[in-house]
Steps between C-alpha positions, in 0.01 A plus 500: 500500500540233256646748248742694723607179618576379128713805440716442808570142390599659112735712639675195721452263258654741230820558699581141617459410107771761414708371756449160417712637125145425298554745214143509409183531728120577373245554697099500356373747741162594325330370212236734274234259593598590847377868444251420299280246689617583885297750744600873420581571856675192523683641178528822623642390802777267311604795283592704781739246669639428164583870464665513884644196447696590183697778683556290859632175263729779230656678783632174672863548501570156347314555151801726448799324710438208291373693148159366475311633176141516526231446255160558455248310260178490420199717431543725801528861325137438449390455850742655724448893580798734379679529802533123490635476178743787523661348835508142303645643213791654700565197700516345097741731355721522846578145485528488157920430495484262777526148306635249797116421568190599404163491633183500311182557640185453300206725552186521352634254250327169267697362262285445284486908475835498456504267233302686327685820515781323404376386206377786385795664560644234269294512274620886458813469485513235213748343608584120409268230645684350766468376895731769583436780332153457613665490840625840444159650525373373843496691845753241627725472204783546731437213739657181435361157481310453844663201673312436801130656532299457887179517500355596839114464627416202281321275774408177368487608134826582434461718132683754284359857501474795264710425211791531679822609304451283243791585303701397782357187666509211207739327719470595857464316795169514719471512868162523623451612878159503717620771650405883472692732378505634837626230734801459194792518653862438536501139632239428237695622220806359562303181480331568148888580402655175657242306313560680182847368552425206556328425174663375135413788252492329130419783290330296248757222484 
């Protein structure tokens, strides 16, 4: 119940975001660790509303009214079952000329295992040592600096989790939230955005 109920917010949250003119929206959905360490049935379970889900939220006249691109990243080739990964990579390559917004949505992903690939990538490539060309290599070397990150579910002990984007989130603002992922919604995230707002970004200065 929890889980259907998270994918109904995603797909309202989603669309009041793009109609709200923010240009880029990710979403961690599922981490590795998630599929790792979690029940199989629960897993099992998951996986299947992730792979109705995909085709409900894609077919939503909106994603092409206002030429959302969608992307996928993360180490889900190597968990999802081939039906799965032939319906995400369509929904990939079918948005691929949209560019007013995109949405990302990270599945099976760590970033520490991105990392990784990326710099062995890198390191193939021999290209010159710098911050950006490394860049170049990641999953989400298309994604632009993260501004504002919310963190949902952190009770009392508000943390960071995963590795997140780490490419992308030197600078960003944090906005933890007690609240599940689940009972997210609209009024609440107009909230985390009016006190983004509110605050003086310095950058470093």
């Amino acid at each position: 119940m929890g889980y259907q109920e998270g994918a109904r917010v995603f797909k309202e949250i989603s669309h009041d975001i793009v109609n709200q003119d923010i240009k880029y929206f990710t979403f961690w959905a599922l981490s590795e660790d998630n599929l790792i360490k979690r029940p199989k049935m629960e897993i099992s379970f998951l996986l299947k509303l992730i792979e109705k889900g995909l085709k409900e939220f894609y077919t939503q006249p909106w994603i092409r009214e206002k030429e959302v691109a969608i992307h996928f990243y993360g180490n889900w080739r190597k968990y999802f079952n081939k039906k799965t990964i032939v319906e995400m990579d369509k929904i990939q390559e079918e948005t691929s000329k949209n560019n007013k917004f995109h949405l990302t949505v990270l599945l099976a992903y760590d970033g520490k295992v991105e990392l990784e690939e990326g710099v062995r990538s890198f390191v193939k490539s021999k290209d010159k040592i710098s911050f950006e060309n490394i860049k170049k290599h990641i999953w989400t070397s298309l994604l632009p600096e993260v501004d504002l990150v919310i963190r949902t579910g952190t009770e009392e002990d508000p943390h960071w989790s995963g590795n997140l984007l780490m490419f992308q989130t030197g600078y960003s603002q944090l906005y933890f939230k007690t609240d599940y992922w689940p009972d997210f919604n609209l009024k609440l995230l107009k909230k985390a955005l009016a006190n983004y707002e509110g605050r003086d970004r310095r950058v470093g200065k």
